[in-house]
C-alpha atoms as a printed R data frame, in Angstrom:
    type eleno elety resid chain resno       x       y       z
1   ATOM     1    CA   UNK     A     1  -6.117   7.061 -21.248
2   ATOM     2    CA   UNK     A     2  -9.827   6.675 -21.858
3   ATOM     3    CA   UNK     A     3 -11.915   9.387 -20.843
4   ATOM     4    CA   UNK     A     4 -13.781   7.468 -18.566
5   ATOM     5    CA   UNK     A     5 -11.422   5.415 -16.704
6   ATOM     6    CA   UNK     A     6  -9.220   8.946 -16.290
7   ATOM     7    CA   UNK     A     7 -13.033  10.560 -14.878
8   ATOM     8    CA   UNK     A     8 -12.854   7.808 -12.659
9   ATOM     9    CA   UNK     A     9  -9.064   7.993 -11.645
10  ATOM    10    CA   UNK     A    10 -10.026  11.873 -10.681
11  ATOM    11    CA   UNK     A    11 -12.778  10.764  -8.887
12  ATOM    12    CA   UNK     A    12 -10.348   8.796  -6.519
13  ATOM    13    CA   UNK     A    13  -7.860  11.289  -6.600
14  ATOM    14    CA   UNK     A    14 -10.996  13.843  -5.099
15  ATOM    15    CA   UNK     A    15 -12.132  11.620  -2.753
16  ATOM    16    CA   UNK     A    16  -7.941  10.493  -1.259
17  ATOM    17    CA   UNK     A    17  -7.723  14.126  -0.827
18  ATOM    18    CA   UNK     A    18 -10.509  14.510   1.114
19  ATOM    19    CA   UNK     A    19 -10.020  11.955   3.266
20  ATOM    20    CA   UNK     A    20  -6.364  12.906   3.732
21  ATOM    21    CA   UNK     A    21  -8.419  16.338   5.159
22  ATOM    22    CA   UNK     A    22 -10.439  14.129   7.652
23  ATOM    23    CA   UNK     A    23  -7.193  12.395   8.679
24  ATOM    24    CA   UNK     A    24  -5.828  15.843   9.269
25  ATOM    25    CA   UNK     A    25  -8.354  17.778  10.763
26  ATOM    26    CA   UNK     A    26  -8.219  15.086  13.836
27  ATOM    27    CA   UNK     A    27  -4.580  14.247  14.236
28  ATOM    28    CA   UNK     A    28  -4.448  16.026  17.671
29  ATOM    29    CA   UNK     A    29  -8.089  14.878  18.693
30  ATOM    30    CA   UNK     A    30  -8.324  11.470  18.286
31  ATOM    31    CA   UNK     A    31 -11.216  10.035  20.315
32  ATOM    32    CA   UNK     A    32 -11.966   6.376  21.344
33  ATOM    33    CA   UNK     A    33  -8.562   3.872  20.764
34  ATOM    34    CA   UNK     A    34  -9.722   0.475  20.339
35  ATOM    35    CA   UNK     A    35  -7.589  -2.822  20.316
36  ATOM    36    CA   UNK     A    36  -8.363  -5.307  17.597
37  ATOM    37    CA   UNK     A    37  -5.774  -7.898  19.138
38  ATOM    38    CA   UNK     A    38  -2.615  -7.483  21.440
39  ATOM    39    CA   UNK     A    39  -1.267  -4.202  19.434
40  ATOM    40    CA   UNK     A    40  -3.427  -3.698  16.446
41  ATOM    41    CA   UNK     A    41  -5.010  -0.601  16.859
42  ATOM    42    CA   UNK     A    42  -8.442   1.575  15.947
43  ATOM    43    CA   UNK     A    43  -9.659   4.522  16.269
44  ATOM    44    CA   UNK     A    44 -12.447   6.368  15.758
45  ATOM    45    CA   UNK     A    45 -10.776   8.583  12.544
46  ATOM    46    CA   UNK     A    46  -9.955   5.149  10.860
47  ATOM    47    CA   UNK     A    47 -14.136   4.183  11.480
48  ATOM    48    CA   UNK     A    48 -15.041   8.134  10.862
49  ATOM    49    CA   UNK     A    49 -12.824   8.368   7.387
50  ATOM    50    CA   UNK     A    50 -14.359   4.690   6.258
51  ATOM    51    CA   UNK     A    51 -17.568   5.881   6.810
52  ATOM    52    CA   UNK     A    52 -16.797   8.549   4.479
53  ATOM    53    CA   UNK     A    53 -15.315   6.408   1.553
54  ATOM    54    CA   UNK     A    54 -17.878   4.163   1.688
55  ATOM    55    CA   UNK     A    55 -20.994   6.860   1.363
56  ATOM    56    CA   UNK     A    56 -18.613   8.872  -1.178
57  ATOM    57    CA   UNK     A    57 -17.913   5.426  -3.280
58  ATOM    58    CA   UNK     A    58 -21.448   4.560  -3.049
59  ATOM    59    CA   UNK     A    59 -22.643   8.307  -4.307
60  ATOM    60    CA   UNK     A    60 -19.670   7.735  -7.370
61  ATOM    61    CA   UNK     A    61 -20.042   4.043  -7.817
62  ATOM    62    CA   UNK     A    62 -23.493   2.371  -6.881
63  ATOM    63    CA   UNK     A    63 -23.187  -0.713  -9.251
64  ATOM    64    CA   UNK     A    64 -19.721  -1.407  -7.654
65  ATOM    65    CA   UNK     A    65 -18.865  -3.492  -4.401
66  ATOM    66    CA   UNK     A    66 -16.809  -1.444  -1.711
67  ATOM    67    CA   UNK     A    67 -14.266  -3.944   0.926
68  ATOM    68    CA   UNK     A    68 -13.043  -1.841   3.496
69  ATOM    69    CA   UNK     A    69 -10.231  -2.710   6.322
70  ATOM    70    CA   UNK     A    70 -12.392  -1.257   9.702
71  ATOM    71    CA   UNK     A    71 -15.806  -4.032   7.486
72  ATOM    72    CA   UNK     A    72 -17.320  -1.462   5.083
73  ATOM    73    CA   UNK     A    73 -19.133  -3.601   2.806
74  ATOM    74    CA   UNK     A    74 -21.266  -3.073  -0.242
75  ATOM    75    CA   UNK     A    75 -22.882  -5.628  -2.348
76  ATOM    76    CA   UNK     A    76 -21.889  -4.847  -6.078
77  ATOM    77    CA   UNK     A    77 -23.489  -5.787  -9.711
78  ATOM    78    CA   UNK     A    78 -20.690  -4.563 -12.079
79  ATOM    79    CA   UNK     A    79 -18.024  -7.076 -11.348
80  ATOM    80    CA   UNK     A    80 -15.609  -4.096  -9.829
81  ATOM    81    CA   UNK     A    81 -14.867  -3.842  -5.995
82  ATOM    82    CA   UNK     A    82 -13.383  -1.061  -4.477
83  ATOM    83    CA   UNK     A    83 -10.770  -1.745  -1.611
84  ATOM    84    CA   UNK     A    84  -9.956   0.742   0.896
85  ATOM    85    CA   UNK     A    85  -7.717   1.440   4.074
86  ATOM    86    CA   UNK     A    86  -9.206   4.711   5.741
87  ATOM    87    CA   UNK     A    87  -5.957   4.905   7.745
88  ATOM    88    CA   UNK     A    88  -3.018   2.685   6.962
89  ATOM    89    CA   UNK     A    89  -0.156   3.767   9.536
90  ATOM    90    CA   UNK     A    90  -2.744   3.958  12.284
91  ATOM    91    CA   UNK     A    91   0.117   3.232  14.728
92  ATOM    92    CA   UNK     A    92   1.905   5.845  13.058
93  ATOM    93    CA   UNK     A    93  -0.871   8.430  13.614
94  ATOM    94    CA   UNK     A    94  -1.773   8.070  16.916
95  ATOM    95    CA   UNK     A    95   1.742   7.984  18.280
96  ATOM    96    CA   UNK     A    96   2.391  11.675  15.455
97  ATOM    97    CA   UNK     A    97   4.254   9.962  13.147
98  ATOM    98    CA   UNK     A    98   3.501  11.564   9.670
99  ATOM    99    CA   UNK     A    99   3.864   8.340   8.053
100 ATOM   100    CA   UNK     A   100   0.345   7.505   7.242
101 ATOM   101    CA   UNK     A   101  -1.937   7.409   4.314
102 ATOM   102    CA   UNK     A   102  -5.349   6.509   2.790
103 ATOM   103    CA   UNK     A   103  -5.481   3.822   0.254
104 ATOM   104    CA   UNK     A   104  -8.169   3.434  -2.558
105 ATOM   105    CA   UNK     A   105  -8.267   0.896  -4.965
106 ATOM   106    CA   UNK     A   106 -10.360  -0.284  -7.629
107 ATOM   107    CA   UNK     A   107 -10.239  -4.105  -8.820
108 ATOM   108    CA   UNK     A   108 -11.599  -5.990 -11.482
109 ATOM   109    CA   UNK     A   109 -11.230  -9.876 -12.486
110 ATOM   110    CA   UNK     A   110  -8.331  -8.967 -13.675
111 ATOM   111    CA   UNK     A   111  -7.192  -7.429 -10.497
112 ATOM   112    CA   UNK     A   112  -5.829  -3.749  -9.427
113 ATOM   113    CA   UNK     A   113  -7.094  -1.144 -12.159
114 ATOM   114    CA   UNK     A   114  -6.995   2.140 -10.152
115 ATOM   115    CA   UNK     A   115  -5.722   2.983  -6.925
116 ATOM   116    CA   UNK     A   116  -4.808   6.389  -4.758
117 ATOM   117    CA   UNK     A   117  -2.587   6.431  -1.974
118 ATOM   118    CA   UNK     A   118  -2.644   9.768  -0.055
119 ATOM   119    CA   UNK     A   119  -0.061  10.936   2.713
120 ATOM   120    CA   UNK     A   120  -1.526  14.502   3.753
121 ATOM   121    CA   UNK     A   121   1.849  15.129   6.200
122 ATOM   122    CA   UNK     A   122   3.972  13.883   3.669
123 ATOM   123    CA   UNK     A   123   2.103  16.506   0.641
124 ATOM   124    CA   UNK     A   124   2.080  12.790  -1.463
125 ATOM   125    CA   UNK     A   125  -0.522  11.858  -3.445
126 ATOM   126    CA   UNK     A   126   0.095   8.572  -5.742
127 ATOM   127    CA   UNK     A   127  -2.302   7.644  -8.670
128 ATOM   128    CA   UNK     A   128  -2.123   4.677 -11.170
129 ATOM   129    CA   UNK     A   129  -4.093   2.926 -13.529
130 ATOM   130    CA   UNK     A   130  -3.723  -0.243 -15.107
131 ATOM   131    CA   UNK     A   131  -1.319  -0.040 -18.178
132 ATOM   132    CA   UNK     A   132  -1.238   3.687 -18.147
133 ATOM   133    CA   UNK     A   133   1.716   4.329 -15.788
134 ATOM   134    CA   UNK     A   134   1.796   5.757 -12.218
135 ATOM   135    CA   UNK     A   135   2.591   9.637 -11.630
136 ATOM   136    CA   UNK     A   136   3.003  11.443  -7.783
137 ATOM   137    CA   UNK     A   137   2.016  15.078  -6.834
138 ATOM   138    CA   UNK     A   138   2.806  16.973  -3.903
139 ATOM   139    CA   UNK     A   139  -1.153  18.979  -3.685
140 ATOM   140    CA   UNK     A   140   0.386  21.637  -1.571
141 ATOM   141    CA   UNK     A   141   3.371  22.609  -4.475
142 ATOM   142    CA   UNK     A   142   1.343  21.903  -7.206
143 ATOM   143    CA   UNK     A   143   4.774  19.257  -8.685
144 ATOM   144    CA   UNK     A   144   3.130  16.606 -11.286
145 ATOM   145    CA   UNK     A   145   5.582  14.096 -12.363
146 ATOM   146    CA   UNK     A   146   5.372  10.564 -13.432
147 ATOM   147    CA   UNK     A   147   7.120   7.207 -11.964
148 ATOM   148    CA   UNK     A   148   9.333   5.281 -13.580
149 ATOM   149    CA   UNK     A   149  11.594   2.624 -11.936
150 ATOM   150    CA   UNK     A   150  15.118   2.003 -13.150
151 ATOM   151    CA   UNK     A   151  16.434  -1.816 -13.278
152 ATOM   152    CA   UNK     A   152  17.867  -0.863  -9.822
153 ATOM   153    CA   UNK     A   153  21.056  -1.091  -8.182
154 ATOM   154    CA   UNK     A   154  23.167  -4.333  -7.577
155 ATOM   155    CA   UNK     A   155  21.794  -5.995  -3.903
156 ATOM   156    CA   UNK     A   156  24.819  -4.611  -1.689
157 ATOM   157    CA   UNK     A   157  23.664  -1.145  -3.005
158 ATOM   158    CA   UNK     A   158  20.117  -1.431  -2.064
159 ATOM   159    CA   UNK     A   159  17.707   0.105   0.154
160 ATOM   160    CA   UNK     A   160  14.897  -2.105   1.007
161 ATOM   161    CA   UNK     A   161  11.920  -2.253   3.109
162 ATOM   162    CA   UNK     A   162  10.068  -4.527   5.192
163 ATOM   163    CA   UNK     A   163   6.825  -4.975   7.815
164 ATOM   164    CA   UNK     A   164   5.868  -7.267  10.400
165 ATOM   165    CA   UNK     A   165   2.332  -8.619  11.290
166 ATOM   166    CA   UNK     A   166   0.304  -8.002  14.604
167 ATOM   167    CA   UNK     A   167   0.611 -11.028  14.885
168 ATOM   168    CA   UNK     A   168   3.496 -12.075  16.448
169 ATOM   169    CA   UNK     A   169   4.387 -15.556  15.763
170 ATOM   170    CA   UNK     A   170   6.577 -17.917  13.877
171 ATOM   171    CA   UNK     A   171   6.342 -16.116  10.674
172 ATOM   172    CA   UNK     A   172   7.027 -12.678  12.092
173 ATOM   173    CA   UNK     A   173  10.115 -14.528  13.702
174 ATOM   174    CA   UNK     A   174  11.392 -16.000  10.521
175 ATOM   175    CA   UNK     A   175  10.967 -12.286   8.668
176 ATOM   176    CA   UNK     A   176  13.271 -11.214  11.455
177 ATOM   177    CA   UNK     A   177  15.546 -13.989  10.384
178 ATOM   178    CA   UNK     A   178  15.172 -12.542   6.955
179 ATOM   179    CA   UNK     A   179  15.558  -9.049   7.550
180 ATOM   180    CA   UNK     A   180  19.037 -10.241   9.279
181 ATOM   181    CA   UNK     A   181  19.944 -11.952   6.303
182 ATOM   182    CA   UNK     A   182  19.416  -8.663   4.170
183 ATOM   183    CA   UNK     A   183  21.236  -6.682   6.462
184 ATOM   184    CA   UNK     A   184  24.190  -9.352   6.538
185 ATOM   185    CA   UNK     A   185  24.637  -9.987   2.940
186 ATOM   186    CA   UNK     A   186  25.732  -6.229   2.947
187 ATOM   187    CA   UNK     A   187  22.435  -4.557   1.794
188 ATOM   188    CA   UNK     A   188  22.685  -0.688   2.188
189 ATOM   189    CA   UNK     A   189  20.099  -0.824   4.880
190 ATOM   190    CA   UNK     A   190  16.433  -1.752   5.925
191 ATOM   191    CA   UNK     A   191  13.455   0.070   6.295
192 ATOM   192    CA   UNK     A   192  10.579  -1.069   8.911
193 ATOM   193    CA   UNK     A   193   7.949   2.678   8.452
194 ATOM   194    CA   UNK     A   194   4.676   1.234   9.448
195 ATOM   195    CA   UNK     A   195   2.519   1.350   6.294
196 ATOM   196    CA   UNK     A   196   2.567  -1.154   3.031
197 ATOM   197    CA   UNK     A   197   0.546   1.349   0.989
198 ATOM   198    CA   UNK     A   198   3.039   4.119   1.574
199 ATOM   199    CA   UNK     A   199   6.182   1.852   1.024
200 ATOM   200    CA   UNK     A   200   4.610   0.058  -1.772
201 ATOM   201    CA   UNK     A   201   4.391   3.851  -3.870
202 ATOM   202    CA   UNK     A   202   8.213   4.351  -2.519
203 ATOM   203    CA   UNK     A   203   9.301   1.480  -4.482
204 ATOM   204    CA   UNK     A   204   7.597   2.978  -7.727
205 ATOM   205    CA   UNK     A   205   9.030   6.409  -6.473
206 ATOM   206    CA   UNK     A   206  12.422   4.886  -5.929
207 ATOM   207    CA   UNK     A   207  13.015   6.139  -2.381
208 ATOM   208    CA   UNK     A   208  13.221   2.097  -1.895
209 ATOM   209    CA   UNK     A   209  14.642  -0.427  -4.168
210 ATOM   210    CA   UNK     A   210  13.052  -3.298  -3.200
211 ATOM   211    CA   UNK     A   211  10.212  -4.003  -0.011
212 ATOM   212    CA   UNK     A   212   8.507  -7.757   1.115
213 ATOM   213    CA   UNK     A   213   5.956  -8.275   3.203
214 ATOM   214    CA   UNK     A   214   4.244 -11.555   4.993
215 ATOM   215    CA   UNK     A   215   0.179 -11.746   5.726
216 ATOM   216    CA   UNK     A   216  -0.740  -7.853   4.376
217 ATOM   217    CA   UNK     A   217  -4.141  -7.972   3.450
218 ATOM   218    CA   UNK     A   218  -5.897  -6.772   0.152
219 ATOM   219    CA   UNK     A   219  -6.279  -2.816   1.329
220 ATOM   220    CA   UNK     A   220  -2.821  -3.098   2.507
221 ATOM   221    CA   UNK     A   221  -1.400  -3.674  -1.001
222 ATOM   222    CA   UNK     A   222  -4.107  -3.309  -3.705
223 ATOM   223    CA   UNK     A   223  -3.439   0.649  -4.047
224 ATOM   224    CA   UNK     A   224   0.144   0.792  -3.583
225 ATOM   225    CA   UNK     A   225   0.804  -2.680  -5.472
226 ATOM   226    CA   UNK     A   226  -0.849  -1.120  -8.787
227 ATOM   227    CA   UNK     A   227   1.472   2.544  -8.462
228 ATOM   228    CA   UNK     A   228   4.745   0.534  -7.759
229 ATOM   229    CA   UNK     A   229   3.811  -2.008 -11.129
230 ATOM   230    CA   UNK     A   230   2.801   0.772 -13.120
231 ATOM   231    CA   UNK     A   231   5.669   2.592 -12.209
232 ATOM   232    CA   UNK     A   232   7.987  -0.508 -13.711
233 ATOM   233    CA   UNK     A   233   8.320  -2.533 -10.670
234 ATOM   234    CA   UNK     A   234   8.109  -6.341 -10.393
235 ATOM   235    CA   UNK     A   235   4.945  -7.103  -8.198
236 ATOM   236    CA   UNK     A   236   4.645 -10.884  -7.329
237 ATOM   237    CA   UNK     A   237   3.737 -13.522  -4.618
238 ATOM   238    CA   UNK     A   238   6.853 -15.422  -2.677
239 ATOM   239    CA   UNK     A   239   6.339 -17.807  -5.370
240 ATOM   240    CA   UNK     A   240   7.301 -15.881  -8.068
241 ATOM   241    CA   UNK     A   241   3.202 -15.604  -9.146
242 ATOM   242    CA   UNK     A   242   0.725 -13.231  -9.499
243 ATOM   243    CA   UNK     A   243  -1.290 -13.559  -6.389
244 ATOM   244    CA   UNK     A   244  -0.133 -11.004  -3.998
245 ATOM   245    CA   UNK     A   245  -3.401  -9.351  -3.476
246 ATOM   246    CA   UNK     A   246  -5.572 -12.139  -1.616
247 ATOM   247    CA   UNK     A   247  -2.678 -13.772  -0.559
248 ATOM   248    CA   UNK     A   248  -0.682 -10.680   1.082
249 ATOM   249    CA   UNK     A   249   2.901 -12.452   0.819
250 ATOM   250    CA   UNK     A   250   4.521  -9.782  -1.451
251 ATOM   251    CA   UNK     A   251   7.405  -8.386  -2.697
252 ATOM   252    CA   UNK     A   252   7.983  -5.486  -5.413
253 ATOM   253    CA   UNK     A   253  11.427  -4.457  -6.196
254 ATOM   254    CA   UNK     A   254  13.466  -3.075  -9.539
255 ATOM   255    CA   UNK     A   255  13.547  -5.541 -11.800
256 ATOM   256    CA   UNK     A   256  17.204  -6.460 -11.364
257 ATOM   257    CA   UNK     A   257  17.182  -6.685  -7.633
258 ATOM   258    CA   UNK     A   258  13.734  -9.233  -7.519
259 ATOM   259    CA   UNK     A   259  15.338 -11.851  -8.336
260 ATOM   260    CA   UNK     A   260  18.361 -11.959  -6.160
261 ATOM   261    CA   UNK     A   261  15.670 -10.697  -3.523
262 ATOM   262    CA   UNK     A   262  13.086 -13.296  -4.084
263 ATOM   263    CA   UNK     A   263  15.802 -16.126  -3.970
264 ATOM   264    CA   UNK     A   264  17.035 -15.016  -0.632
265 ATOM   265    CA   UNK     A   265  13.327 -14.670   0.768
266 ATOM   266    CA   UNK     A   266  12.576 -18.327   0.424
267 ATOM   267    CA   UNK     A   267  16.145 -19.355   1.116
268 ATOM   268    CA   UNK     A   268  15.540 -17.859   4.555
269 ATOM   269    CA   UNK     A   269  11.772 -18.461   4.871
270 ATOM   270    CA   UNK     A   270  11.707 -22.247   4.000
271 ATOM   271    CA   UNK     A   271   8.739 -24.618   4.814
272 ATOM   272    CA   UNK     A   272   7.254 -21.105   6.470
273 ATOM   273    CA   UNK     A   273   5.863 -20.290   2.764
């Protein structure tokens, strides 16, 4: 890796474990709980850690634009944004379920080149960069290793994932209908954890062999999209394409299950793509 771009992938590795100490620090203090519609939730550590990305990614990055979830903006020059989720799993967090994270990514016209996804209760810390591979650590135990995905088991074998909008509507209805049709076909079983970013690096990890999504938005994916490609998954839209991140209608699996994945997807999802 080039010295710079792996200067800059420590920088976000620095900066996802500091912010994984903010998260921690306030888990049993969280302040204000606001509503953003009917059950998506903030609270004052997502606005508190954003705050903190943003001045950190400013100090690091000045020529650089910054997009974050809770409206963190910064105008850029260079062509780069960064795209952050202070607290992806908020649900998760308030109610003391450890499955939550920070996300950081970097894009370019090109789109992902770095990303970060840190889950202090879970001692995970996932870092990629474009065409160099994907690697986790555990901080606490000091384990290093990289991530490389297998062509994965045979569907009836798999584990998969899934999420569901706030908003629920039509489409969240019809990824029920989908999720049945997993489960029916004979699937090992399906996952519903509460964050993209995390089950996004679990697919490069291989704790899942296959997750989809409908209507995630760019700091959902952009971080966890790049480890689980990098890590020798097959990233791509519900059409098959290559635009997952804007769009947010995803799915990253081994690259023997995507296929018998993708085709049930849109068997199941129809005119609702």
């Amino acid at each position: 890796m080039a010295r710079a771009l792996q200067e800059q992938l420590d920088a976000v590795r620095a900066t996802a474990l500091a912010a994984g100490r903010l998260q921690t620090a306030a888990r049993d203090a969280i302040g204000a709980i606001d509503y953003k519609g009917a059950t998506d939730m903030v609270t004052d550590v997502d606005r508190r850690v954003e705050a903190f990305l943003l001045e950190e990614l400013r100090r690091l990055f000045p020529d650089d634009a910054v997009r974050g979830e809770e409206g963190a903006a910064q105008a850029g020059r260079s062509g780069r944004t960064w795209i952050v989720d202070p607290l992806d799993g908020t649900t998760n967090y308030v109610h003391g379920h450890p499955f939550y994270c920070v996300s950081i990514a970097c894009t370019d016209d090109e789109g992902p080149l770095l990303g970060g996804v840190h889950a202090p209760e879970l001692d995970e810390l996932f870092l990629a960069a474009r065409a160099e591979g994907a690697h986790l650590e555990r901080p606490r135990d000091g384990e290093r290793r990289a991530l490389t995905v297998g062509q994965g088991p045979p569907l009836e074998r798999a584990l998969l994932g899934t999420g569901f909008s706030y908003l629920r509507d039509e489409v969240c209805a019809r990824n029920c209908d989908a999720m049945k049709a997993f489960l029916l076909a004979g699937c090992h079983g399906v996952r519903r954890a509460g964050s993209a970013a995390l089950d996004l690096c679990h697919v490069g990890l291989g704790r899942l062999d296959g997750y989809w999504e409908l209507r995630l938005n760019p700091w959902d994916c952009a971080a966890g999209g790049l480890v689980a490609r990098e890590a020798g998954a097959v990233v791509t839209d519900l059409d098959g394409g290559d635009d997952w991140l804007e769009r947010g209608w995803l799915l990253a699996a081994a690259p023997a299950l995507h296929g018998p994945m993708l085709e049930r997807i849109r068997e199941v999802l129809g005119d609702a793509l």
